[in-house]
N, C-alpha and C positions, 0 to 999 in steps of 0.2 A: 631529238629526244629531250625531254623536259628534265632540266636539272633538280637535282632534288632540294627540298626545301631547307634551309640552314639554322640550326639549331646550336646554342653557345651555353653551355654547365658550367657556371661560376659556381664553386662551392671550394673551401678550403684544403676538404679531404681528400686526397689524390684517390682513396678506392672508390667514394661516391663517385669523383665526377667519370672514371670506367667503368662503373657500372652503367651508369646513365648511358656513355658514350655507344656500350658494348648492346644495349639496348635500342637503343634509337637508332642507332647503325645496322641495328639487323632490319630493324622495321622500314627501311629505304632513307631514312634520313642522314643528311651531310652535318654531324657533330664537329662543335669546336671547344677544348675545353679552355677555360681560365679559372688560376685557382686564387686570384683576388680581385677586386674593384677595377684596380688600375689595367691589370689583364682583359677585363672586361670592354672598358670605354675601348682600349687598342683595338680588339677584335671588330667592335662597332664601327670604329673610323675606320677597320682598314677596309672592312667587304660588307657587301650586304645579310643581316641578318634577318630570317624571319620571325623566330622566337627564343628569350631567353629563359631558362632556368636558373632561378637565382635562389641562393641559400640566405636564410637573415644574418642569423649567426657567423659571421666570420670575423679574424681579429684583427684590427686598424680599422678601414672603412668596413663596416657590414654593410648588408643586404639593404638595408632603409636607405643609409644615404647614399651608397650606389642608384639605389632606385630614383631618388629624389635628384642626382643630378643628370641620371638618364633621360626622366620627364622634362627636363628643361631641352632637349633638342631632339628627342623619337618617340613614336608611338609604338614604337614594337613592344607587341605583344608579351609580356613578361605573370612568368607564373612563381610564386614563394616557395619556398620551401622551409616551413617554419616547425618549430617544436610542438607535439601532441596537445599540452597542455598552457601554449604560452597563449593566450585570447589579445595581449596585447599585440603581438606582432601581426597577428591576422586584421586585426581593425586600421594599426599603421600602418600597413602593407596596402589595403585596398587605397586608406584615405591620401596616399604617396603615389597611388595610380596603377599598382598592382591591377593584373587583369584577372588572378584566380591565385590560391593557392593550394597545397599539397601539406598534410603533415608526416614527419617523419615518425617513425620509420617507412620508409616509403614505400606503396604499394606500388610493384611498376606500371601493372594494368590499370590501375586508376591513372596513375601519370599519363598514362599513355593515351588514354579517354581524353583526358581535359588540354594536352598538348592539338589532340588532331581537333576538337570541339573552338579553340583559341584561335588555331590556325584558320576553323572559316570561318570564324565571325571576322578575322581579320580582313576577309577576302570581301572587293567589292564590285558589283553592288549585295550586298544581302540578301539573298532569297527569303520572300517568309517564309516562315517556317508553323506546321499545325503545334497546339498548345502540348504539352509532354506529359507523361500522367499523374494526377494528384492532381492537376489545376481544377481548380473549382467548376468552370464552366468553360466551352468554346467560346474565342472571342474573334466575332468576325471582323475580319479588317477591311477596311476604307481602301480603294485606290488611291496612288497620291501621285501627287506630277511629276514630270520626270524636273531637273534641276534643284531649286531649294524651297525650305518651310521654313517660313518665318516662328522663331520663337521669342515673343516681345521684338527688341528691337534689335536680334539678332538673324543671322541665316544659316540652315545647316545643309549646307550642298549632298546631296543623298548620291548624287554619282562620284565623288571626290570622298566624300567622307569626312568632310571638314566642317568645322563651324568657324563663323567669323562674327567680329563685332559691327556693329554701322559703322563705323569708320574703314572697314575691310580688312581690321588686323585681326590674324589668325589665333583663337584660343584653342591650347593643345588639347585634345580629346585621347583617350582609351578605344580601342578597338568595343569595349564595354560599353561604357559609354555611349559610344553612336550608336549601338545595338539598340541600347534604352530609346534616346532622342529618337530612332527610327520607327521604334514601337510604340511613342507616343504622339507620331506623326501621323501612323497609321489607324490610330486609334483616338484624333479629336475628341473632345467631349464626352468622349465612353470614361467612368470607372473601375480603373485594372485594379485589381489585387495585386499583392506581390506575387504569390504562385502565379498568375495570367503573366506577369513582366517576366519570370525568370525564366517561364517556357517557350516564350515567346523570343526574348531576346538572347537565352543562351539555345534557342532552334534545339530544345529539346533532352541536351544533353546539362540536366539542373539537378540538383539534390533538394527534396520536398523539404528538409528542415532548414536550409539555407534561409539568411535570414539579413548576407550583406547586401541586397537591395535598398534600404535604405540608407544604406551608408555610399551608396553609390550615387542615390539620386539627392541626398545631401550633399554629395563631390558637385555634382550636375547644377545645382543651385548656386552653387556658388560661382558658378562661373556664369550662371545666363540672369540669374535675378539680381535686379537691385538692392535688394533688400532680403540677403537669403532668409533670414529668421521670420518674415512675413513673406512668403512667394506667391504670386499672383499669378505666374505661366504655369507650374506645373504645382499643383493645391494638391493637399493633404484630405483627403474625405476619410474624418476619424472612424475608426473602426473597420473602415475596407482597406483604402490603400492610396493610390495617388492618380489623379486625372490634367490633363494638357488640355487647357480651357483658352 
């Protein structure tokens, strides 16, 4: 029998993180809570986890630089959970490697969408996935090889899910992330829109007003371009959206 997937509620407020627990516990998932930073990293080192729920707001370490020194050794899939009205924490959150966020007061059913949506894009290798509704047009995709695509003078292993430098050192990617790089793999020299990227690489499950794609493929730039503020692997075509040339 296949274990179930392990899920870790960092949030300060002991009734959020059972609710959460009481929740994703009925839905088959093995919840863990922790109710600060430091509980958090524990829970990480001691088992494997497949996705966190992380609150921004919390007091000592919050939510951002927990996030910021979780990106320094995991890719797990981590989702926010930021205030209604804060726009900053949503844009620090993605630009710190957040893979989606949630505002509070929390919907569970939307939680619970963008948890199981996380958990496979984490999963690999990626199926494509057909474009979701609102995207402007179908975009048909390329075959691409099995192993890696070169991006400039970089490689992104499509079976491992990794990108590395010419030198072979590992740059840390977002389960998001590869989603994009994979969709721009499959889609050489084609011009995506953003709705074409966000159906495509979140396989469907996107909100049409969603709009941190390009705060993602900003992240993405700067880890593969030379020169992120002029990019020459993955170009800005004003007015539509971005192409992998």
């Amino acid at each position: 029998m296949t274990a179930p997937q392990r899920i870790v509620v960092c949030d300060d407020e002991a009734p959020m993180r059972r609710m959460l627990r009481d929740h994703f516990g009925a839905s088959g998932y093995d919840v863990r809570e922790a109710a600060d930073a430091a509980a958090l990293m524990a829970a990480l080192a001691a088992e494997h986890v497949d996705l966190v729920i992380l609150d921004v707001r919390m007091p000592g370490t919050d939510g951002l630089a927990a996030l910021r020194e979780l990106r320094m050794t995991s890719r797990v899939p981590v989702i926010m959970l930021t205030a209604a009205d804060d726009v900053v924490d949503k844009v620090l959150g993605l630009e710190f490697g957040a893979d989606d966020y949630v505002v509070k007061p929390v919907d569970l059913r939307e939680l619970l969408a963008r948890v199981r949506a996380a958990l496979r894009r984490a999963e690999v290798p990626v199926s494509p996935k057909a474009p979701g509704p609102g995207a402007d047009s179908p975009v048909t995709e390329t075959a691409i090889p099995d192993g890696a695509v070169a991006f400039g003078p970089h490689r992104l292993d499509l079976a491992g899910a990794r990108l590395f430098r010419a030198d072979g050192e590992e740059i840390p990617l977002t389960a998001m992330e590869f989603s994009l790089l994979r969709t721009f793999a499959q889609n050489r020299g084609r011009v995506l829109n953003r709705d074409q990227l966000l159906a495509q690489a979140h396989g469907g499950d996107w909100d049409p007003f969603d709009r941190s794609i390009d705060l993602r493929v900003s992240r993405i730039r700067r880890k593969i371009e030379a020169v992120p503020e002029k990019p020459v692997i993955i170009r800005t075509v004003r007015g539509i959206g971005y192409v992998f040339d």
